[in-house]
N, C-alpha and C positions, 0 to 999 in steps of 0.2 A: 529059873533064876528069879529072884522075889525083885521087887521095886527096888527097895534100898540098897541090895548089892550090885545092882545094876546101875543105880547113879553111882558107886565108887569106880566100876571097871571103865564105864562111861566117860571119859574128859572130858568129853565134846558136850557143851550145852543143848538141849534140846528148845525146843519152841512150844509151849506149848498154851490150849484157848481154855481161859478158864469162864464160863457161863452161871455166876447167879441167876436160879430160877427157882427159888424157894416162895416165894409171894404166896401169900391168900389168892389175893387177888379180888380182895372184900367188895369191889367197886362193880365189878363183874357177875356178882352172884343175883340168882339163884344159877346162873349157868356155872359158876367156879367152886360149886357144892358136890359137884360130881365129874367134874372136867377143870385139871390143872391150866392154872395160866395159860403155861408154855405150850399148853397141848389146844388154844384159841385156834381156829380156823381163821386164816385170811386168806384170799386169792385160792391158790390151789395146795396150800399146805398147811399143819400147824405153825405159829409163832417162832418156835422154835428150829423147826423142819427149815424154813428158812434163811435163820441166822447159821445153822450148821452147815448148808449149802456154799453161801459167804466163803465162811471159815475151809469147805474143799476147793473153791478158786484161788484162796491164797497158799494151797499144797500146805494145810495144816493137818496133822493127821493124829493128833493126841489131842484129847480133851480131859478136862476135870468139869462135872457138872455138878453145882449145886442143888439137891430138890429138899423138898422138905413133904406141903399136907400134899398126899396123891400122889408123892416122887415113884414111886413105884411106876405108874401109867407110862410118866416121862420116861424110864429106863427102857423100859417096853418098847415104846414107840423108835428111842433113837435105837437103841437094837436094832429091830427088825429095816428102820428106812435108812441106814446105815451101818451098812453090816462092815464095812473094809475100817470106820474109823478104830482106833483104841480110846476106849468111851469110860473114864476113872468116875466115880459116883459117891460124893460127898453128902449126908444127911445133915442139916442145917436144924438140930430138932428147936433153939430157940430164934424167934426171930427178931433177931437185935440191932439189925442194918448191914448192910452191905459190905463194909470195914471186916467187922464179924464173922459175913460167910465168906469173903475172901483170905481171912487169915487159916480157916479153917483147910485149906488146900496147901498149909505150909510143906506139910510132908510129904507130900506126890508131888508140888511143885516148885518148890523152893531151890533155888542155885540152878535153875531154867529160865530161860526167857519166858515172859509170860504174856501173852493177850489177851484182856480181861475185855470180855464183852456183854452189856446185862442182856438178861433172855427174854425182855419184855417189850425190844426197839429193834427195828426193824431199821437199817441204815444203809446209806452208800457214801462210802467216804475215800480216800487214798489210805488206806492202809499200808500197801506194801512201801510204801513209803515212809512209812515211818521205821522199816527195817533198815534202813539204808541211811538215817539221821545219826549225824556223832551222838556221842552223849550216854546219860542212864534209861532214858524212854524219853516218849513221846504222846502226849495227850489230844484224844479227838476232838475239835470243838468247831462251834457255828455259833456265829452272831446272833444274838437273837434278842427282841425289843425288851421282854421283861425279865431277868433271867433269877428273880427272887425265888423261887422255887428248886433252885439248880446249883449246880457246883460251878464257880466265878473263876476266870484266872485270870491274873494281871501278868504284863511281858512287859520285858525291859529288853527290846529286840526281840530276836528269837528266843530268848531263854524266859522259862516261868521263872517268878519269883516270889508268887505268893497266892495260893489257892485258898477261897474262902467258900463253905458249904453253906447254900441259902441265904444270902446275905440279906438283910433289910434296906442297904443302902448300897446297893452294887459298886464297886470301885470300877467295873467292865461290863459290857456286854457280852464276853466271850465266855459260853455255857461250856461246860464237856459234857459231852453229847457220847451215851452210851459206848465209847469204845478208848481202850488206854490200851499203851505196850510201855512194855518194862525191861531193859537187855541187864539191870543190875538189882532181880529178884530179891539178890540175899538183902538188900538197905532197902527194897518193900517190905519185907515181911518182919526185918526188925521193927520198923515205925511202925508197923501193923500191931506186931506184940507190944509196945510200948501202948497202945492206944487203947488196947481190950486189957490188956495188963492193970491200966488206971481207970480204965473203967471212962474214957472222953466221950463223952456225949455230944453231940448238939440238937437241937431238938431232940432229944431223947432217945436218939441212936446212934449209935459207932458206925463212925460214918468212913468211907474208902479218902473221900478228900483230907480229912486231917490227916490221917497218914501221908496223904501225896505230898501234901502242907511240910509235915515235918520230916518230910526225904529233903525237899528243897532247905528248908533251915539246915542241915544236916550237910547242906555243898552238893546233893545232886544235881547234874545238869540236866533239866527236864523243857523239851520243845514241843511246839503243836503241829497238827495237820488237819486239813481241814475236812469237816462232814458236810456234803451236799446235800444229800436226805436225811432226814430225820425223822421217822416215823415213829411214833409212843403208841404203845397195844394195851395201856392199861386202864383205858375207859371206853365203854360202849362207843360214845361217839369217834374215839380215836380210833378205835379198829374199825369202824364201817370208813372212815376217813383213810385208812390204810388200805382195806378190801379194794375200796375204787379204785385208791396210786394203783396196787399190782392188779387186776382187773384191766385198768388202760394197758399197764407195759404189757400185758401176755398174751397170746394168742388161740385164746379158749374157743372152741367152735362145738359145741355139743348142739348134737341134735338130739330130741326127745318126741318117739312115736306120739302122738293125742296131746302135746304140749308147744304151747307158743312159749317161740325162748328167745328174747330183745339181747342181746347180746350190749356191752360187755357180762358174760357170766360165766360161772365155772362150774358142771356138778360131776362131782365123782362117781365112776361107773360103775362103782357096789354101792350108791345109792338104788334110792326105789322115786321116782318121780315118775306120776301119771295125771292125764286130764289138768294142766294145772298152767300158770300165763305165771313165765319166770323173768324176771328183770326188768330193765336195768338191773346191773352192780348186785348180784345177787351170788354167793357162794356156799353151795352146797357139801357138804362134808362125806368123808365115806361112812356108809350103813343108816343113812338118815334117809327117813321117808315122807314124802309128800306129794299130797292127793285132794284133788278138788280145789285149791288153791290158787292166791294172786302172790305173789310176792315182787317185792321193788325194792331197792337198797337194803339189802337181811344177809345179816351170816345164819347159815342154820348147820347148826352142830352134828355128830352124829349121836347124839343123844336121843335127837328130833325125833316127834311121831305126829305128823302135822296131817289134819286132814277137814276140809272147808272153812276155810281162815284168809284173810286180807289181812296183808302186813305190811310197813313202810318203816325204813332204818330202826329195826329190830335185831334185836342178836337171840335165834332162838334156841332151846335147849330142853 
């Protein structure tokens, strides 16, 4: 039975996570020239590997993934370290903003519930809480000092009433912070096509917030919940900033014959690590090698072919 005669036999709405991870990841190269974003090592997993995690704590079990340059690698990856989820795979070939690749999922998931989570943050928030809020959705957000670079929302009580993308003169400090739900899809994905339709810009992309904008003009009831963590994987420093957070929470204990290994670190045991003094905060990926080596605060990729080198908060590849 195809998709679409499945949602007519279907009444019952489904739930389901929709993940932009189309980025370059321009910031991140020369490492994101041959390793997508989403496929970044932190702690003991890809970027991705562990926002899909998340998403099996909250008994999600359908995804729509956007990829776009390398989406291939990503499909790959969640395959094989996710084999029980149902994993829907959108190509995003222009990249126009977030607005843009999330209208692009209208047909897998339109007239679903939807949980839109980007693939590039890493977070802890009350989600399942926002299933259980009256209303059309619910928006993640956290305080935060400068929030010009971010999507704004102003409350009149619990209810949004007015979302602003990047604002120059914040009316709030309340950011949304990588993670929205939506229980009334069909009046997202209207304001969505209304938005790619007229082509709305702000800085120069079709952006997810003026749709959410123009759901609330529109009479949607839209509430928040709050994000504890916040973690952004989309600059070198962020991710070794990330690597430490999950490096303290986990409980990595690798031993390595001919190697001094400071703990917190992680290395995967289809690595190749010999003779080499590992850590501090150091995460090693699988099939990456290193030899003769110092490393301190370093993601090193499975890209890696390391051998008599000293390194400190380095992302290598």
């Amino acid at each position: 039975m195809n998709t679409v005669n499945a949602k007519i036999v279907d009444s019952m709405p489904k739930r389901i996570a929709i993940i932009p991870a189309a980025g370059l990841g321009t910031r991140l190269r020369p490492v994101t020239d041959k390793i997508p974003k989403a496929l970044i090592h932190v702690g003991d997993k890809p970027t991705i590997g562990h926002i899909i995690s998340l998403l099996e704590s909250l008994s999600i079990s359908e995804i729509v993934l956007i990829v776009g340059y390398l989406g291939e690698m990503v499909v790959d990856y969640v395959k094989r370290a996710f084999p029980r989820m149902t994993v829907n795979f959108v190509e995003q070939k222009e990249l126009l903003g977030l607005g843009h690749a999330i209208w692009l999922t209208r047909e897998i998931a339109g007239g679903d519930e939807v949980l839109i989570i980007y693939g590039d943050t890493i977070l802890e928030a009350e989600i399942a809480s926002a299933f259980s809020k009256d209303g059309d959705g619910s928006l993640g957000v956290k305080y935060v000092e400068d929030p010009r670079s971010l999507g704004v929302v102003v409350l009149d009580g619990e209810r949004v009433v007015k979302l602003i993308e990047k604002p120059k003169e914040p009316p709030s400090n309340l950011a949304i912070i990588g993670v929205s739900y939506f229980r009334n899809s069909k009046l997202l994905y209207e304001c969505l096509d209304e938005v790619v339709r007229k082509d709305l810009r702000t800085r120069g992309e079709i952006q997810a917030t003026d749709a959410f904008d123009l759901m609330v003009q529109r009479g949607a009831y839209l509430t928040t919940f709050p994000v504890k963590v916040w973690l952004d994987c989309g600059s070198v420093e962020n991710l070794l900033e990330t690597n430490r957070f999950l490096l303290d929470r986990g409980n990595f204990q690798p031993s390595i014959p001919t190697c001094k290994v400071i703990p917190p670190v992680y290395i995967s045991s289809s690595s190749s690590v010999k003779n080499s003094e590992i850590g501090p905060y150091v995460s090693i990926a699988d099939g990456a090698s290193v030899e003769d080596s110092k490393l301190v605060d370093c993601i090193v990729e499975r890209t890696a072919r390391i051998k008599g080198i000293i390194a400190e908060k380095e992302l290598i590849g």
